[in-house]
PyMOL Python script that loads the backbone (N, CA, C, O; Angstrom):
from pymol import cmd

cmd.read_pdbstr("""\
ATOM      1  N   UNK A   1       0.823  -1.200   0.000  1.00  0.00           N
ATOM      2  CA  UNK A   1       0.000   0.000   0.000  1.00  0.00           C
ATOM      3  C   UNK A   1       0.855   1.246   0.000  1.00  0.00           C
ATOM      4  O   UNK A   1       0.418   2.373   0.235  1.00  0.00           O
ATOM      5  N   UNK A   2       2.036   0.965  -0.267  1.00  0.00           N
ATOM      6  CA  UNK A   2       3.085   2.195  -0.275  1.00  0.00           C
ATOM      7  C   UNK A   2       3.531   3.072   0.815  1.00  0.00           C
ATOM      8  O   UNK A   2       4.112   4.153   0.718  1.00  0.00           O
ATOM      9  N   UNK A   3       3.005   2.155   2.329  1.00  0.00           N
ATOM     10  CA  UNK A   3       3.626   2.554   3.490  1.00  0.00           C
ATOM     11  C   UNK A   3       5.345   1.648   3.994  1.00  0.00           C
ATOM     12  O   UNK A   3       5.653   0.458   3.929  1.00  0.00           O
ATOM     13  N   UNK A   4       6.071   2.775   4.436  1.00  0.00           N
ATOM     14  CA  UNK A   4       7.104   2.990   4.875  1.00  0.00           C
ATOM     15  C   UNK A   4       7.115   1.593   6.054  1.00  0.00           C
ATOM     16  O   UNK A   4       6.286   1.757   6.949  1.00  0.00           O
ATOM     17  N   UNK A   5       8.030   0.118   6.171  1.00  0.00           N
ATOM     18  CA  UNK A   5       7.975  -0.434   7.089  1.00  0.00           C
ATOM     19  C   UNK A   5       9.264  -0.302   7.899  1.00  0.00           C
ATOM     20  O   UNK A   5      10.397   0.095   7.629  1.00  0.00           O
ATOM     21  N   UNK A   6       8.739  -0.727   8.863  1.00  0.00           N
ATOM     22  CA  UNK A   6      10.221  -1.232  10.073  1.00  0.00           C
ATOM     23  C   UNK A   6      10.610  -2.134  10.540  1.00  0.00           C
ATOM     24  O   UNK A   6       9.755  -2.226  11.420  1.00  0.00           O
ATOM     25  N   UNK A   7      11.309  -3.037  10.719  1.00  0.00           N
ATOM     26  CA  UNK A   7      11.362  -4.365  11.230  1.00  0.00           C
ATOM     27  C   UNK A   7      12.475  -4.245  12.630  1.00  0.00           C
ATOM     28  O   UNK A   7      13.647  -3.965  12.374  1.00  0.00           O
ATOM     29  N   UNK A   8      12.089  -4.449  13.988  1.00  0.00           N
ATOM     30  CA  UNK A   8      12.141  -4.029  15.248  1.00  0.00           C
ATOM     31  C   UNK A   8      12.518  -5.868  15.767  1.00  0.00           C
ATOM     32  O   UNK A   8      11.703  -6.789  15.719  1.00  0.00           O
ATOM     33  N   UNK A   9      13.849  -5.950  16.194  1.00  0.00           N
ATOM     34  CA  UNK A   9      14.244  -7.188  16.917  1.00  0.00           C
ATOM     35  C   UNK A   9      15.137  -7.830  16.343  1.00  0.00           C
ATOM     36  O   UNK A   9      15.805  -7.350  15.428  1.00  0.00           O
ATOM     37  N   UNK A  10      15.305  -9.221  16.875  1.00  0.00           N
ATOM     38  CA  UNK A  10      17.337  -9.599  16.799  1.00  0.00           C
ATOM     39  C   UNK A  10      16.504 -11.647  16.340  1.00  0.00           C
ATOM     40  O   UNK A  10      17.153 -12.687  16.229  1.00  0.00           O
ATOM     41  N   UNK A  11      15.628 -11.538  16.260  1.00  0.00           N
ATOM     42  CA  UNK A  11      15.354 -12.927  15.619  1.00  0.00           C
ATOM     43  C   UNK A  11      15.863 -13.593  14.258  1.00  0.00           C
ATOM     44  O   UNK A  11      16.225 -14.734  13.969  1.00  0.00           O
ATOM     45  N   UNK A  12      15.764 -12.653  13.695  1.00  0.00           N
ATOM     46  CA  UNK A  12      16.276 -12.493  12.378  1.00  0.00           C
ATOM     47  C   UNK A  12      17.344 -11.522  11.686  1.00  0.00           C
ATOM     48  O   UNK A  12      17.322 -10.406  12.204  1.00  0.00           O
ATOM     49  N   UNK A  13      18.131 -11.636  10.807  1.00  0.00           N
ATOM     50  CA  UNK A  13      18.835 -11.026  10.538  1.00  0.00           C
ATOM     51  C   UNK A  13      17.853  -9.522   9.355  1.00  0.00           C
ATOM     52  O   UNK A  13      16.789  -9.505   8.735  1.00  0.00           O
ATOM     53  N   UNK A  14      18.648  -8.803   9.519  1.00  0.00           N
ATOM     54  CA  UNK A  14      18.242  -7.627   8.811  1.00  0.00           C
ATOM     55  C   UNK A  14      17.839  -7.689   7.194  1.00  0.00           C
ATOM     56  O   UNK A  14      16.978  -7.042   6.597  1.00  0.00           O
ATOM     57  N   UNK A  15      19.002  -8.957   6.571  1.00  0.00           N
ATOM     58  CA  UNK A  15      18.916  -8.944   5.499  1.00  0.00           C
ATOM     59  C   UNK A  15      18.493  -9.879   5.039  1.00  0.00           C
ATOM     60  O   UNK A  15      18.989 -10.358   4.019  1.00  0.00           O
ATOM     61  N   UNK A  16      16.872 -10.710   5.999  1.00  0.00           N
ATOM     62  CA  UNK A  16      16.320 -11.667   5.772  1.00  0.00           C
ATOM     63  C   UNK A  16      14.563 -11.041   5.800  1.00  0.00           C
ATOM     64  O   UNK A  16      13.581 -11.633   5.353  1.00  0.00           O
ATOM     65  N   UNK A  17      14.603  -9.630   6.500  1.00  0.00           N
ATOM     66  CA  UNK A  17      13.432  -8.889   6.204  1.00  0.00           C
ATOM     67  C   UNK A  17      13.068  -8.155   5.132  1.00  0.00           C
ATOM     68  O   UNK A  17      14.021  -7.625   4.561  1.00  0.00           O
ATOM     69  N   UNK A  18      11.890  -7.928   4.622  1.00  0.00           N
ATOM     70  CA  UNK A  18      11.675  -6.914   3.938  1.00  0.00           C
ATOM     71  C   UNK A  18      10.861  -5.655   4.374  1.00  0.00           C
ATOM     72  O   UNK A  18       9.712  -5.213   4.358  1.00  0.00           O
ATOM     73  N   UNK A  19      12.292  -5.296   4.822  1.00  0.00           N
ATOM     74  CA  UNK A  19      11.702  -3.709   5.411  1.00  0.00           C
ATOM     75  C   UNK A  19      12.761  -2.496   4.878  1.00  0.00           C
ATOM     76  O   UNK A  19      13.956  -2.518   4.584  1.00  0.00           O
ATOM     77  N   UNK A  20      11.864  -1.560   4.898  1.00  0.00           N
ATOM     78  CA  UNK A  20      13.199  -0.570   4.491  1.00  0.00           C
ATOM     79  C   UNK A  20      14.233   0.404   5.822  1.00  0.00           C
ATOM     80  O   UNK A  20      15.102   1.275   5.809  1.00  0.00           O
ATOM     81  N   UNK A  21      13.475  -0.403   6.853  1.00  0.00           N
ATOM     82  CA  UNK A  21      14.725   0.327   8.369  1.00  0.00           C
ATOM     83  C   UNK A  21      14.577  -0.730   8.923  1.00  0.00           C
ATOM     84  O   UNK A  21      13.648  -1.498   8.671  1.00  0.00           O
ATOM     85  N   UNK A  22      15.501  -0.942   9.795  1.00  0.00           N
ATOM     86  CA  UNK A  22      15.541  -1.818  10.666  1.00  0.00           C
ATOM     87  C   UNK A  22      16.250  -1.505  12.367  1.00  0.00           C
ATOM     88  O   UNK A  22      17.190  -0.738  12.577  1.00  0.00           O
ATOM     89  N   UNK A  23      15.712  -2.099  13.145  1.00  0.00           N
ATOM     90  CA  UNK A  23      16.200  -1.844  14.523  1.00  0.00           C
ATOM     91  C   UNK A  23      15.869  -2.937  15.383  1.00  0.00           C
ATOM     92  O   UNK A  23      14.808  -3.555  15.477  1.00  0.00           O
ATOM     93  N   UNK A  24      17.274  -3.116  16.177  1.00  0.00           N
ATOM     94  CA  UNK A  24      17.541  -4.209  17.457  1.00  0.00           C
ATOM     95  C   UNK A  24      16.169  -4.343  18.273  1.00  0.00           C
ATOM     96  O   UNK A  24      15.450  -5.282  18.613  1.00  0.00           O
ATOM     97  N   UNK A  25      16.150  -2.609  18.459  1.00  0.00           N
ATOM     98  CA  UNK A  25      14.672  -2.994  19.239  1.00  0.00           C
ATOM     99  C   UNK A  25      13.757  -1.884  19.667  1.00  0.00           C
ATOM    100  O   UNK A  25      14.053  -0.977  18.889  1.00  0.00           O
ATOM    101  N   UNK A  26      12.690  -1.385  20.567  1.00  0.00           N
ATOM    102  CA  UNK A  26      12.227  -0.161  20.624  1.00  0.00           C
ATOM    103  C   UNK A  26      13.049   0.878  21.160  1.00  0.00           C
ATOM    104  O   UNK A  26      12.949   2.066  20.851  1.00  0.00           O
ATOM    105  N   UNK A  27      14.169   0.214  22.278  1.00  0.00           N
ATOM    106  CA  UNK A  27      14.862   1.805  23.199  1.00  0.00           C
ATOM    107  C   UNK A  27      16.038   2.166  21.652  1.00  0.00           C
ATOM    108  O   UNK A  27      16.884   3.058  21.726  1.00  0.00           O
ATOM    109  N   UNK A  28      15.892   1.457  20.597  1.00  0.00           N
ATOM    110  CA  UNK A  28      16.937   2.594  19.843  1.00  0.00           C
ATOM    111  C   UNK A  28      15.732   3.561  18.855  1.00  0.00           C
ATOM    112  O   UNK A  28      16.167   4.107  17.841  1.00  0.00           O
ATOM    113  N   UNK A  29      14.544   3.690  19.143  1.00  0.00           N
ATOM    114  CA  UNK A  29      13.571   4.345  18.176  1.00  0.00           C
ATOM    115  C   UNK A  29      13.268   5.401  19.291  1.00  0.00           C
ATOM    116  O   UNK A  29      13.422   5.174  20.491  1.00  0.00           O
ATOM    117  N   UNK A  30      12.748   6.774  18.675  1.00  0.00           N
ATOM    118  CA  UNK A  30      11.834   7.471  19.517  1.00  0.00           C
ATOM    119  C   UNK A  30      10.625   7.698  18.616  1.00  0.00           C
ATOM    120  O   UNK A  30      10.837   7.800  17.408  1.00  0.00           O
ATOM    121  N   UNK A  31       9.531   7.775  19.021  1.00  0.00           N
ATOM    122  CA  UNK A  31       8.071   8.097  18.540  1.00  0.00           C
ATOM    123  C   UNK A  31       7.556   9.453  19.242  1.00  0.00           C
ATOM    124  O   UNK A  31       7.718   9.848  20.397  1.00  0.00           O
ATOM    125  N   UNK A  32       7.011   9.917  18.362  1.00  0.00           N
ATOM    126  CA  UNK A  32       6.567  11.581  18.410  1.00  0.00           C
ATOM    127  C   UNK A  32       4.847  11.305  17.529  1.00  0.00           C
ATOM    128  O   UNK A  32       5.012  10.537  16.582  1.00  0.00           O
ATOM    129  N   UNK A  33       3.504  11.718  17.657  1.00  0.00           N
ATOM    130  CA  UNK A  33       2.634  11.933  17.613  1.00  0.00           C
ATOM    131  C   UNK A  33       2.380  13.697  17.234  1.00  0.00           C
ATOM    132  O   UNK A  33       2.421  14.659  18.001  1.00  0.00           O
ATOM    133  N   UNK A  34       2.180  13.658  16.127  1.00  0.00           N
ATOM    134  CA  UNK A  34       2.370  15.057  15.122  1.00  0.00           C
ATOM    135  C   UNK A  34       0.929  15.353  14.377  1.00  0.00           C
ATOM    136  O   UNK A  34       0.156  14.411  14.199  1.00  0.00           O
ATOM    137  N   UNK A  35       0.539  16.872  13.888  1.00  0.00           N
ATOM    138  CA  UNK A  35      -0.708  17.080  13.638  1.00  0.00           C
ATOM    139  C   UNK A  35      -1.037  16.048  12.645  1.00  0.00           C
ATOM    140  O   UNK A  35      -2.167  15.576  12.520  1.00  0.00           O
ATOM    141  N   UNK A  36       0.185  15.648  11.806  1.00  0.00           N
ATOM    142  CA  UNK A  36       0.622  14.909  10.391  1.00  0.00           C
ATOM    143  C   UNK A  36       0.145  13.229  10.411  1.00  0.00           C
ATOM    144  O   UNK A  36      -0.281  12.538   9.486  1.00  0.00           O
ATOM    145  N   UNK A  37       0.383  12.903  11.759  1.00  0.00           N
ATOM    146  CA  UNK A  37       0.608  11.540  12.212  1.00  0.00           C
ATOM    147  C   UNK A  37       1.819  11.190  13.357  1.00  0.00           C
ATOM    148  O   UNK A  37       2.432  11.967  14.090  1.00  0.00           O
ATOM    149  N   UNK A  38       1.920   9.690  13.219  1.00  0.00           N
ATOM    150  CA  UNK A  38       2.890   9.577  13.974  1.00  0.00           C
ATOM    151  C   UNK A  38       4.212   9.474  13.472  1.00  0.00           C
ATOM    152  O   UNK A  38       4.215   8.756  12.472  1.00  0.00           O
ATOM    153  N   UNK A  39       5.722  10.051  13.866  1.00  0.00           N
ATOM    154  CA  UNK A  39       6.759   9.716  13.185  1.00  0.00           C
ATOM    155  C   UNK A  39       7.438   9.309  14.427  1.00  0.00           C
ATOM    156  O   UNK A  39       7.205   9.504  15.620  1.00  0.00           O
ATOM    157  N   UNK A  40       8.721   8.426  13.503  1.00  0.00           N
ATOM    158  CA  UNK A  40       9.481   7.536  14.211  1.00  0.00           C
ATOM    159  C   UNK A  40      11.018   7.821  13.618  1.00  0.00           C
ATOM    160  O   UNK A  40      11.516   7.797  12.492  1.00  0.00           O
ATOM    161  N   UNK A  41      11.504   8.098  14.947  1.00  0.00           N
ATOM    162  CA  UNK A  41      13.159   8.449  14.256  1.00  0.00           C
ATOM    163  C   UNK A  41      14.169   7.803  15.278  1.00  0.00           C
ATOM    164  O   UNK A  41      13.751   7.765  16.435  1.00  0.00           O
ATOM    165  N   UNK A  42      15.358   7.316  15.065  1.00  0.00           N
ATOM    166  CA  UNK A  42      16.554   6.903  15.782  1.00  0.00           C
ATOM    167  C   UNK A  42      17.148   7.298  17.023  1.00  0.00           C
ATOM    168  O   UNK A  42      18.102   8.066  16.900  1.00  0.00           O
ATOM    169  N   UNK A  43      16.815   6.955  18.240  1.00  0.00           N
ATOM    170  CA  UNK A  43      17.245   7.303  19.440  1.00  0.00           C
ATOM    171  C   UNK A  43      18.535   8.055  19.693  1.00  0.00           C
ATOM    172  O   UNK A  43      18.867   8.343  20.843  1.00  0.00           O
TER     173      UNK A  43
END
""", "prot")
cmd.dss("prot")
cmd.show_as("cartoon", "prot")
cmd.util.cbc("prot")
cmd.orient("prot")
């Protein structure tokens, strides 16, 4: 549907997902709630 994914955890390797970011886990993300939506950027 042409949304932006993330793939969050250490089960798998990075280059076995299909996502276009990837992270170990939630404490390296921060989330912010904006008039826009929600965005998500790198701790």
């Amino acid at each position: 549907a042409g949304c932006t994914t993330l793939a969050v955890g250490d089960t798998h390797r990075p280059d076995e997902l299909e996502a276009d970011a990837h992270a170990p886990d939630l404490s390296h993300l921060r989330f912010a709630v904006t008039a826009d939506g929600i965005t998500v950027r790198a701790a």
